[in-house]
N, C-alpha and C positions, 0 to 999 in steps of 0.2 A: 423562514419559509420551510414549509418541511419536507424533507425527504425521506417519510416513512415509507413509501412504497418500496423502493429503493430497499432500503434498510431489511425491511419484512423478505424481500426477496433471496437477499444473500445471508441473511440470518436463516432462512428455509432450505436454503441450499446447501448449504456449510459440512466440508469447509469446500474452497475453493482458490485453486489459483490466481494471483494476479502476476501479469507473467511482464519483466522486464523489459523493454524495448529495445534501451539502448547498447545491447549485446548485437542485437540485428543486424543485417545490410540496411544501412541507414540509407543509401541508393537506390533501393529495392523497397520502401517503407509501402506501399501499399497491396504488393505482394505478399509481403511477411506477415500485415495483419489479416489479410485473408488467410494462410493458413491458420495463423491462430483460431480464425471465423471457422476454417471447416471443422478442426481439431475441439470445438466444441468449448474453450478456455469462454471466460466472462469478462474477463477484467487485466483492458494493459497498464502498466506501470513505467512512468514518467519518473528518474530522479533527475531534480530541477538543482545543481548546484553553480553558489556563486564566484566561488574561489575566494570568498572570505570566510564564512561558518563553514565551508568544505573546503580542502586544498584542491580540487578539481573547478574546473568548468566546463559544465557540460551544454546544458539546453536550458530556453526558455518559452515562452507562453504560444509562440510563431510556430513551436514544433508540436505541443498540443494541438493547438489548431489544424494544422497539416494531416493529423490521423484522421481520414474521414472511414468508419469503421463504428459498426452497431456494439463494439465493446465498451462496456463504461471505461470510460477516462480518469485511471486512479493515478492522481500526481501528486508527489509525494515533494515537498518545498525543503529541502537542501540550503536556505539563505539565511543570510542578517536580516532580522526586522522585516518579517515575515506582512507587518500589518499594515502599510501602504502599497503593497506588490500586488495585491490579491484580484485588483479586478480586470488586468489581460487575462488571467486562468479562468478568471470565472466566465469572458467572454470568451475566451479559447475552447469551451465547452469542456471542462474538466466538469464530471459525476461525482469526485472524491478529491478531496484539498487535506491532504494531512502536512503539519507542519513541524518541526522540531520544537519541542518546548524550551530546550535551552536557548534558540534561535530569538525569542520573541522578549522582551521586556516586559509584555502586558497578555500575556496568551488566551485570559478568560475573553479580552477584548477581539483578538482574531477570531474567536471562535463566533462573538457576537456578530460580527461582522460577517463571517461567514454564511449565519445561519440568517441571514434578513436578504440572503443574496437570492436573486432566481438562477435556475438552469438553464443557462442556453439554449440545450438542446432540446428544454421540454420546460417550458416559462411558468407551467402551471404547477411543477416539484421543485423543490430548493437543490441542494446539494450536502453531500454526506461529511460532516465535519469529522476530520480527524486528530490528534498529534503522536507524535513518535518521541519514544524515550529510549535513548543512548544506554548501553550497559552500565556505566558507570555513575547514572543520576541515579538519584533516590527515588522509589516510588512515593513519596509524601508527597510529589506533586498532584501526582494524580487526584484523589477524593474532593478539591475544590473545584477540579473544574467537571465534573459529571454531570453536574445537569445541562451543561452546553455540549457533550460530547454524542460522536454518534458510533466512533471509530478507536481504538488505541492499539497502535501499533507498536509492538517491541523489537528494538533494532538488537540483532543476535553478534552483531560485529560493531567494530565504533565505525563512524560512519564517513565513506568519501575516499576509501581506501578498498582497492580489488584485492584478489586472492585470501582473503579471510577466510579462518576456521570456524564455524560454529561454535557460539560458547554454550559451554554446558551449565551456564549459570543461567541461561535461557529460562529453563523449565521451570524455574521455583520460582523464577518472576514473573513467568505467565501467570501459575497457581495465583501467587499473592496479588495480580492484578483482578482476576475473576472473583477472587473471596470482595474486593473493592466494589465491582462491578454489582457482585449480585445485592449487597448490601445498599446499593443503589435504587435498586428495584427499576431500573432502565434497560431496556432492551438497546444493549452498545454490544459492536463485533469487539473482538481482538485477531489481532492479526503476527505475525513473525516475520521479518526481512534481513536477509543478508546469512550468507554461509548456507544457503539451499542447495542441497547436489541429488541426484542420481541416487550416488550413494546413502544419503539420507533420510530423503524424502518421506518415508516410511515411519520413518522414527519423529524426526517433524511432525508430521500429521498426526502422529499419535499424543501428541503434549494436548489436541485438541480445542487447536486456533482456527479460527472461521475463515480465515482470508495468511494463506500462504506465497511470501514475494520470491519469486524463480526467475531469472535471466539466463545466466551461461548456462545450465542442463539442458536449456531447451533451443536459441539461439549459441552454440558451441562450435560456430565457424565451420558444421560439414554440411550435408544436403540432407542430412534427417530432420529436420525444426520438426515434420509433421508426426514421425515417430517417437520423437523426444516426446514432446507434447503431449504425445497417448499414456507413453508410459507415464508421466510422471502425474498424470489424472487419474491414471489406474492404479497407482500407490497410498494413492488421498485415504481410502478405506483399510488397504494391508496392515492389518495386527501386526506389529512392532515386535521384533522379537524378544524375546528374556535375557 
């Protein structure tokens, strides 16, 4: 089922935040997405891990659900064997389902799957298929599965572990995912997650990913979430320095 609209709208916008959750007052959860609402952000971010494919355990499909908030619902699947789980999230009203590729056995099949699913929140669009690749996997994965794709996300830290640095090996796998992309003749975001700060953001935005993942710069444990937020959308365009 498709989700070109969708797709056409954040490909038109690009790039944009999709801004972490679970840094938030998770007590305060409808509070916190409202500032993100005034602050103008499009897109919250869900990592789903299970404590098997991630050492953490975080949230599942109940906490999707729970966001009742005009941002799409980008959830990002953190588990083992991604392709029996999928349909709490997709009733959860998740707009973006990216999965890890090493996670899945059969990934062209999640994607299948995915893309026959409706939208909860709007029955008559599908939902945005993504997957995420780990620093340390090969991109060869990638080029078989593009014709089912809507989304690929590059994870900039390995994944399921806080306080990460930025890798700087980032960038030239972004490059080599785009030359994959356009070679496709598919209109597919890319996206970057993990090691986003304040400090970087600028430089980030500059590798020129359509969909950038931010949690702690902007939920950072003070009472700025709604200045955080500005800044770090006002940095999306700042020329990178030399």
């Amino acid at each position: 089922m498709a989700a070109d609209a969708t797709l056409a709208r954040l490909l038109g916008a690009a790039p944009q935040l999709s801004v972490g959750i679970l840094t938030a007052d998770l007590g305060r959860l409808d509070d916190e997405l409202r500032r993100l609402e005034r602050a103008q952000m499009v897109m919250v971010h869900t990592d789903v891990m299970d404590g098997v494919f991630c050492p953490m355990l975080t949230v599942g499909a109940p906490f999707v659900a729970a966001q009742r908030t005009s941002l799409l619902k980008d959830v990002h699947l953190m588990i083992d064997e991604p392709l029996d789980k999928l349909g709490p999230f997709v009733k959860a009203g998740a707009d973006m389902i990216t999965f890890q590729v090493e996670s899945a056995s059969n990934p062209h099949r999640v994607l299948q799957v995915l893309g026959d699913a409706a939208n909860a929140n709007d029955p008559g669009h599908g939902i945005l298929r993504g997957i995420a690749i780990s620093p340390g996997t090969p991109l060869e994965v990638l080029p078989p599965l593009l014709e089912e794709l809507d989304y690929v996300m590059l994870l900039a830290i390995n994944p399921g572990w806080g306080g990460q640095q930025f890798l700087p090996s980032t960038s030239a796998r972004l490059a080599r995912v785009r030359d994959f992309v356009a070679a496709s003749g598919r209109p597919i975001l890319l996206g970057i997650d993990g090691g986003v700060t304040r400090a970087n953001i600028a430089q980030v935005a500059a590798l020129g990913a359509d969909v950038i993942v931010t949690g702690g710069a902007i939920f950072d444990g003070t009472p700025d979430v709604d200045a955080n937020a500005r800044f770090m959308r006002s940095q999306l365009t700042v020329p990178a320095a030399s």
